[in-house]
N, CA, C and O atoms as CSV, one atom per row, in Angstrom:
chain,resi,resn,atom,element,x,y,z
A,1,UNK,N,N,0.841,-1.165,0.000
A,1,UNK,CA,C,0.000,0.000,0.000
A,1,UNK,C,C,0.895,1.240,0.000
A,1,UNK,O,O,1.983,1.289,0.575
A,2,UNK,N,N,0.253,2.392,-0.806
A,2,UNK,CA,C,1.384,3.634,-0.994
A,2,UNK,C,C,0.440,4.264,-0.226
A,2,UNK,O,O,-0.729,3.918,-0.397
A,3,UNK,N,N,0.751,5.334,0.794
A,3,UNK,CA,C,-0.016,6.270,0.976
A,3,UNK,C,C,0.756,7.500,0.863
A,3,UNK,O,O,1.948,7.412,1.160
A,4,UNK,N,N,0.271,8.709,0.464
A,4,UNK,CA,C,0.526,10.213,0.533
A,4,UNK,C,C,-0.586,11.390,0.458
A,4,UNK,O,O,-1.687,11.223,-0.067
A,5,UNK,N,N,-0.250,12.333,0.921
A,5,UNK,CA,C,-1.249,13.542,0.903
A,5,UNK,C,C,-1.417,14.016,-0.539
A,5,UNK,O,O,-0.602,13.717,-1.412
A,6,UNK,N,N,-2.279,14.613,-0.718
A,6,UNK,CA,C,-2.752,15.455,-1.707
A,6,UNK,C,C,-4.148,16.136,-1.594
A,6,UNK,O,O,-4.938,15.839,-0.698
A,7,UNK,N,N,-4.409,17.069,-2.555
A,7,UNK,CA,C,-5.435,17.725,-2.262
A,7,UNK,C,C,-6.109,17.490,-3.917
A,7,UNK,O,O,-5.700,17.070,-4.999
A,8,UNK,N,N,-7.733,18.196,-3.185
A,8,UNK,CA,C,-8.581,18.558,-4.643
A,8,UNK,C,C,-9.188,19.424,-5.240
A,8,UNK,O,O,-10.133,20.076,-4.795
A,9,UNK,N,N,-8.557,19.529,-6.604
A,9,UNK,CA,C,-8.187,21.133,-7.075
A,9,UNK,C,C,-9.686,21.307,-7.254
A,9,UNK,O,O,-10.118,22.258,-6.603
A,10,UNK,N,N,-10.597,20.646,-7.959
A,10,UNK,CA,C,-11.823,20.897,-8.162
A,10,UNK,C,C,-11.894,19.813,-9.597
A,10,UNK,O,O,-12.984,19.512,-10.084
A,11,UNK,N,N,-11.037,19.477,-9.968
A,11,UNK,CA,C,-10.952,18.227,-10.980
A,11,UNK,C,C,-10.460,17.271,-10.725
A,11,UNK,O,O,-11.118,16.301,-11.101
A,12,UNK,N,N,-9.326,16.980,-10.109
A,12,UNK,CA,C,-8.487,15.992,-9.846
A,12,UNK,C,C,-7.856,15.959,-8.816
A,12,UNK,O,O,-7.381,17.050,-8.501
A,13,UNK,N,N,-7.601,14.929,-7.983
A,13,UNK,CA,C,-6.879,15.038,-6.835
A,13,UNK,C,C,-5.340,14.855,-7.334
A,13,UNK,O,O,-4.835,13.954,-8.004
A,14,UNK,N,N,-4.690,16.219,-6.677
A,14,UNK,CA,C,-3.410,16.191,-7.092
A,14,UNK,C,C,-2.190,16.145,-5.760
A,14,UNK,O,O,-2.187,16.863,-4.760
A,15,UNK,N,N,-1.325,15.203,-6.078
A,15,UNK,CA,C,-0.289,14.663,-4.824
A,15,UNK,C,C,0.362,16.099,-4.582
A,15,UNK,O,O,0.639,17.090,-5.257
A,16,UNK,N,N,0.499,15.498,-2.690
A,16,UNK,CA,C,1.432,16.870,-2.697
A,16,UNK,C,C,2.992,16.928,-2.924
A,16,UNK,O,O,3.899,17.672,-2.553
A,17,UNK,N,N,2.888,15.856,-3.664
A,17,UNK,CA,C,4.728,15.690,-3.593
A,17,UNK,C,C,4.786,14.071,-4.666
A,17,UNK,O,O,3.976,13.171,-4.889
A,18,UNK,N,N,6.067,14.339,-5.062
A,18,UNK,CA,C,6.109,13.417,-6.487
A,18,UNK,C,C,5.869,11.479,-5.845
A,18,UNK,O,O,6.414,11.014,-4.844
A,19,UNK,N,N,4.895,10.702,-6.821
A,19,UNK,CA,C,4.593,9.666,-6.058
A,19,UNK,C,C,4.756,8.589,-7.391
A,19,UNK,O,O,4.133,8.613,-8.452
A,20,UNK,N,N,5.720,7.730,-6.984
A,20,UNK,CA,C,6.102,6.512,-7.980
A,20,UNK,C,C,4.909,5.283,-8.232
A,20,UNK,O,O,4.606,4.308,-7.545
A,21,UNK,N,N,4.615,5.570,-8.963
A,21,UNK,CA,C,3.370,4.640,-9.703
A,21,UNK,C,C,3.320,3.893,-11.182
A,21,UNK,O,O,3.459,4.494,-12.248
A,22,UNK,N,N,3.177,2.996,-11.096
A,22,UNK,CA,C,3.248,2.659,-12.446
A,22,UNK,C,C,2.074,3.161,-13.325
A,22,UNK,O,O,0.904,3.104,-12.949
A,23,UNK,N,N,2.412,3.585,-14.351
A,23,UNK,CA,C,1.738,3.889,-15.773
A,23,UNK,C,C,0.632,2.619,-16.144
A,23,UNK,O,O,0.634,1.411,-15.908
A,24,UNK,N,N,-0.471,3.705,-16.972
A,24,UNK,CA,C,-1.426,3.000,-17.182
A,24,UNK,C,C,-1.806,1.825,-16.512
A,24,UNK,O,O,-1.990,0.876,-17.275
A,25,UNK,N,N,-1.998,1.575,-15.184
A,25,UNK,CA,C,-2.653,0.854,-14.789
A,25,UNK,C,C,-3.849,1.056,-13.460
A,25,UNK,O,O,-3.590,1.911,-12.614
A,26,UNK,N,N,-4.931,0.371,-13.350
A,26,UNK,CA,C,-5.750,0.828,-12.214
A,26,UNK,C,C,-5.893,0.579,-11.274
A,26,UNK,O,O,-5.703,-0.599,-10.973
A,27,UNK,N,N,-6.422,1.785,-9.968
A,27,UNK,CA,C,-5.680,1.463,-8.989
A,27,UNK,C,C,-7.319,1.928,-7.845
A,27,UNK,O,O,-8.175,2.783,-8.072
A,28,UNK,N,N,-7.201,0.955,-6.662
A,28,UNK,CA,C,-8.309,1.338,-5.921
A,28,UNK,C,C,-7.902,2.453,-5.136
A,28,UNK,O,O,-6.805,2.314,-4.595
A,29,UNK,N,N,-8.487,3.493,-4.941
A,29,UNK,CA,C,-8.384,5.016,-3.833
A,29,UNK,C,C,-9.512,4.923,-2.872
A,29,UNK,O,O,-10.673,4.530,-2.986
A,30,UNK,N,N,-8.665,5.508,-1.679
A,30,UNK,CA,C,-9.305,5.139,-0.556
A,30,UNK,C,C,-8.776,6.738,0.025
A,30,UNK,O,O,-7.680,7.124,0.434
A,31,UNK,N,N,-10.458,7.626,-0.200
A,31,UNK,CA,C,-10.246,9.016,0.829
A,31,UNK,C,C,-10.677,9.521,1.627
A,31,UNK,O,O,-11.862,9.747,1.873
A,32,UNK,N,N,-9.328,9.904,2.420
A,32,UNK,CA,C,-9.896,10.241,4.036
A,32,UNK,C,C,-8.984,11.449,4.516
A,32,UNK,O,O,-7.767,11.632,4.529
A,33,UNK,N,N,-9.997,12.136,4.873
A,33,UNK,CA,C,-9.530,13.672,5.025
A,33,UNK,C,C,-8.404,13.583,6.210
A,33,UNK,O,O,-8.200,12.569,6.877
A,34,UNK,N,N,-7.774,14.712,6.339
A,34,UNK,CA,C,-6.466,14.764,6.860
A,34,UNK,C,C,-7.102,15.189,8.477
A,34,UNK,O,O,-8.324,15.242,8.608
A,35,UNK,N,N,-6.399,15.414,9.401
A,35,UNK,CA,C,-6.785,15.912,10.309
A,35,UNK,C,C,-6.322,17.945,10.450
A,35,UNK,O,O,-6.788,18.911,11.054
A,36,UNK,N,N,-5.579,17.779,9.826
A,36,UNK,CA,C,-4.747,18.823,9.846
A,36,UNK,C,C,-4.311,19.635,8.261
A,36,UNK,O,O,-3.727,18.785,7.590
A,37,UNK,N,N,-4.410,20.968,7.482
A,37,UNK,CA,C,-4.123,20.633,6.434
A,37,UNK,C,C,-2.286,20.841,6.260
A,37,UNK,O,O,-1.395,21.271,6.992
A,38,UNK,N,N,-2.338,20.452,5.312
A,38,UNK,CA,C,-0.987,19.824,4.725
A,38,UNK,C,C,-0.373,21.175,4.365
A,38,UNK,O,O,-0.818,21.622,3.308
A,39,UNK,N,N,0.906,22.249,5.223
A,39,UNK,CA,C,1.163,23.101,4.162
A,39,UNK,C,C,2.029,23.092,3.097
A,39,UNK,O,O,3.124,22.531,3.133
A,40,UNK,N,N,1.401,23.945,1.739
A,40,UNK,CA,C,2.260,23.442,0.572
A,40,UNK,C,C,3.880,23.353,0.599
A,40,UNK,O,O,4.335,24.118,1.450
A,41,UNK,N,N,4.535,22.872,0.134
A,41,UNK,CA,C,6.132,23.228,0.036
A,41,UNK,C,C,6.336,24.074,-0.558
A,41,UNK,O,O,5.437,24.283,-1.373
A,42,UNK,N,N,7.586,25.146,-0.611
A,42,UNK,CA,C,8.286,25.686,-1.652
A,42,UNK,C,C,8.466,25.213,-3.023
A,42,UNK,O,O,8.582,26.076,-3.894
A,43,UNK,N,N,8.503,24.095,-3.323
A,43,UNK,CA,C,8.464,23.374,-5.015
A,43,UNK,C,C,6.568,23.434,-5.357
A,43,UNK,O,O,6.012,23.808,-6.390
A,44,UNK,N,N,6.059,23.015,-4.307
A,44,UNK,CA,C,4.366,22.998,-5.087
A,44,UNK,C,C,4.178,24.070,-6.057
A,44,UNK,O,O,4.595,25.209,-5.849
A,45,UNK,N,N,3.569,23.731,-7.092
A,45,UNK,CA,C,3.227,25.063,-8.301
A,45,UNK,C,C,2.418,25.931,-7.428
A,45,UNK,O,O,1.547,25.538,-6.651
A,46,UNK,N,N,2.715,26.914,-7.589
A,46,UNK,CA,C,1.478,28.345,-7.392
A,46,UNK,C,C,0.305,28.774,-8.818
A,46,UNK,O,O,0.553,28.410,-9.967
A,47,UNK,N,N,-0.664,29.405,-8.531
A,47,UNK,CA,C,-1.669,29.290,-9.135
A,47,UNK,C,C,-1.308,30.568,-10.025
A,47,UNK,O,O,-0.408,31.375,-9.793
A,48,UNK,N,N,-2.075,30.573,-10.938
A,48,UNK,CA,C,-1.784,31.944,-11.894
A,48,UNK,C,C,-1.872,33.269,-11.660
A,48,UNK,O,O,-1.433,34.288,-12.192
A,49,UNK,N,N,-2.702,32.941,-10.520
A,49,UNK,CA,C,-3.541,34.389,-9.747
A,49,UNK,C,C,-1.987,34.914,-8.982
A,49,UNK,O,O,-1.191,35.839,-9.143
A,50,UNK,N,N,-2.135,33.602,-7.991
A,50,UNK,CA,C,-0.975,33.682,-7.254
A,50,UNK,C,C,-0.084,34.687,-7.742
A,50,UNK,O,O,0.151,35.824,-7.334
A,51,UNK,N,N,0.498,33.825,-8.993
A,51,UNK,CA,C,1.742,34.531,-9.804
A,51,UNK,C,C,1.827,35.775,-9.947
A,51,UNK,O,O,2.910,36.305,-9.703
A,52,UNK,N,N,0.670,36.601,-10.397
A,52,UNK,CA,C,0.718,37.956,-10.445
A,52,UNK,C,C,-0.007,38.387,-9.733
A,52,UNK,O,O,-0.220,39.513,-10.184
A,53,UNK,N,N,-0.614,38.256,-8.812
A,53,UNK,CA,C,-0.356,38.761,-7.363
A,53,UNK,C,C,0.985,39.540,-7.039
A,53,UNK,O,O,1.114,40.714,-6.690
A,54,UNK,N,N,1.679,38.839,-7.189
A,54,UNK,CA,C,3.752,38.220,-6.470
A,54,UNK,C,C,4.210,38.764,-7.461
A,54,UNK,O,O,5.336,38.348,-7.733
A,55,UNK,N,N,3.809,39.554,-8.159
A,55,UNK,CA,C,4.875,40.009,-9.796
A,55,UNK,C,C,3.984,41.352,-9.938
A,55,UNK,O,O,4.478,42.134,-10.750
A,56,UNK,N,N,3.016,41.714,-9.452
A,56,UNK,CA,C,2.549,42.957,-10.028
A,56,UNK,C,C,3.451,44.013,-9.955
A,56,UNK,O,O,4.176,44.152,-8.970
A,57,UNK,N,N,3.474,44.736,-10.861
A,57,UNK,CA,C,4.092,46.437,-10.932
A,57,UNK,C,C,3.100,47.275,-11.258
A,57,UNK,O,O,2.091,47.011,-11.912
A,58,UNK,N,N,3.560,48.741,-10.570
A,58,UNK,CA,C,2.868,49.921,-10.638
A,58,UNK,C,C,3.853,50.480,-11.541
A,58,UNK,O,O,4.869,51.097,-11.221
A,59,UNK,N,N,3.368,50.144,-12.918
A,59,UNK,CA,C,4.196,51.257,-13.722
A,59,UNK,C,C,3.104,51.939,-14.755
A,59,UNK,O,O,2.060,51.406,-15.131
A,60,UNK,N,N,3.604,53.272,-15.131
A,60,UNK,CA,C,2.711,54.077,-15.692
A,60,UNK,C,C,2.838,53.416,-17.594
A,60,UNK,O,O,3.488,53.624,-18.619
A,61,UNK,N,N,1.878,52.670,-17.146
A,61,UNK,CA,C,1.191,52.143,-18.469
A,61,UNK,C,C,0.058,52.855,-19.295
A,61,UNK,O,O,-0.897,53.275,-18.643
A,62,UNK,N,N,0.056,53.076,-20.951
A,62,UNK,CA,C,-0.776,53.588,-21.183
A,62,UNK,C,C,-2.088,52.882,-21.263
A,62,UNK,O,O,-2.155,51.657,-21.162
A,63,UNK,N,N,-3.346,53.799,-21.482
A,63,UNK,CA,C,-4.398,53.405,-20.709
A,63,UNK,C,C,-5.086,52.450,-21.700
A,63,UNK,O,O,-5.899,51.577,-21.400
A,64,UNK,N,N,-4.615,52.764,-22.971
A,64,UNK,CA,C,-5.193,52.006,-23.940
A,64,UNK,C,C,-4.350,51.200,-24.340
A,64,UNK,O,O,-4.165,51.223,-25.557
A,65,UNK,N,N,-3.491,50.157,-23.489
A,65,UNK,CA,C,-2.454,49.339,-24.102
A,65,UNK,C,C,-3.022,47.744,-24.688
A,65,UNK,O,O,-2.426,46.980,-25.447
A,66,UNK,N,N,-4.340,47.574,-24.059
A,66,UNK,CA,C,-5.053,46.551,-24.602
A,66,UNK,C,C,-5.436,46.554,-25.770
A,66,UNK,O,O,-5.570,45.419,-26.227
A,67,UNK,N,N,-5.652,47.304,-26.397
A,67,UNK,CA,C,-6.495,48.179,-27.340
A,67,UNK,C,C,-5.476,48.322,-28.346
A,67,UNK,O,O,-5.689,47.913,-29.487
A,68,UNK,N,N,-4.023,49.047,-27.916
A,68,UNK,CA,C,-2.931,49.286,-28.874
A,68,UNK,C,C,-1.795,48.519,-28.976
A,68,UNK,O,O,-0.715,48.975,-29.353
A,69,UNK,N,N,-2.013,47.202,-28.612
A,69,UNK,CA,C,-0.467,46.260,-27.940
A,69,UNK,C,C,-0.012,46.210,-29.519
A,69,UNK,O,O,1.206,46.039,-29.568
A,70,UNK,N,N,-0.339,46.262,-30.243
A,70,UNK,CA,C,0.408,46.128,-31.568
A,70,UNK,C,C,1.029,47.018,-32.029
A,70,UNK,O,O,1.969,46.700,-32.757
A,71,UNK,N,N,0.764,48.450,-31.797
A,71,UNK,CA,C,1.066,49.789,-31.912
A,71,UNK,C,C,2.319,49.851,-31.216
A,71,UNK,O,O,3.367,49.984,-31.848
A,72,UNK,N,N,2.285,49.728,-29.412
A,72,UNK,CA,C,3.409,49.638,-28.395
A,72,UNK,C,C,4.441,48.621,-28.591
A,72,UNK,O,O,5.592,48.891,-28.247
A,73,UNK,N,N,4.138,47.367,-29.156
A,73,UNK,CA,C,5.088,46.234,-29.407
A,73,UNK,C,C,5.841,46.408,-30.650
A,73,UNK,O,O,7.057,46.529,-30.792
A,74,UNK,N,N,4.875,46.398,-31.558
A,74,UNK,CA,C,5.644,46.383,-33.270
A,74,UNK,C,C,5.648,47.986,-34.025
A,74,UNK,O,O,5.608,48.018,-35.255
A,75,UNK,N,N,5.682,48.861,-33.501
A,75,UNK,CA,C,5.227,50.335,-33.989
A,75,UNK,C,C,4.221,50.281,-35.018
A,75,UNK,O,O,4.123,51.264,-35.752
A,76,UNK,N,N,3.497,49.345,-35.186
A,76,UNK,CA,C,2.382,49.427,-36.578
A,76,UNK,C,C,1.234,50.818,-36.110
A,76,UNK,O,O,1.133,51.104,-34.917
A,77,UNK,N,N,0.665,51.369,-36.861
A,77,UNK,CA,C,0.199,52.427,-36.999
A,77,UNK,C,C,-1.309,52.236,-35.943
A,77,UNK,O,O,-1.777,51.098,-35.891
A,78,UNK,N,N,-2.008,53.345,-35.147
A,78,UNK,CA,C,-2.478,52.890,-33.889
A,78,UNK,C,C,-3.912,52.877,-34.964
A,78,UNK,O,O,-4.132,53.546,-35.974
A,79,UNK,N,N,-4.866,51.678,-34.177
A,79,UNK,CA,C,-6.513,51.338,-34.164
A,79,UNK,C,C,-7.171,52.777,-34.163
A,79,UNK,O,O,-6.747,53.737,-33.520
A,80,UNK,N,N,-8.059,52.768,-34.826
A,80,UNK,CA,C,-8.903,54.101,-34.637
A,80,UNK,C,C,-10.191,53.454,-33.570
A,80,UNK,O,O,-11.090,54.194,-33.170
């Protein structure tokens, strides 16, 4: 029997840490909540939100850069 923690993202239960299993084959799961939760490690992925959360800048961007990213990136001539 292997046991390890993991959690569920809302699709799949994903390990919290790398777990040796053989490929393509099926396997019975047996789940039972933790008593305590598990905190993530430093290697666990962070979420996208997360990411730029942790990366935002306050820089004076123009206001229409959504609008003109082709204009600001490649100098092509701006959207009317």
């Amino acid at each position: 029997m292997i046991n390890f923690n993991a959690h569920f993202d809302g699709k799949v239960i994903v390990p919290e840490e790398a777990v040796n299993l053989p490929l393509d084959r099926p396997f019975k799961v047996h789940i039972e909540p933790c008593d305590e939760p598990v905190p993530a490690s430093k290697d666990s992925p962070q979420s996208a939100l997360q990411w730029l959360v942790e990366n935002a800048v306050d820089d004076e961007l123009p206001g229409d850069l959504s609008a003109q990213h082709d204009h600001y990136l490649y100098g092509t001539p701006e959207r009317s």
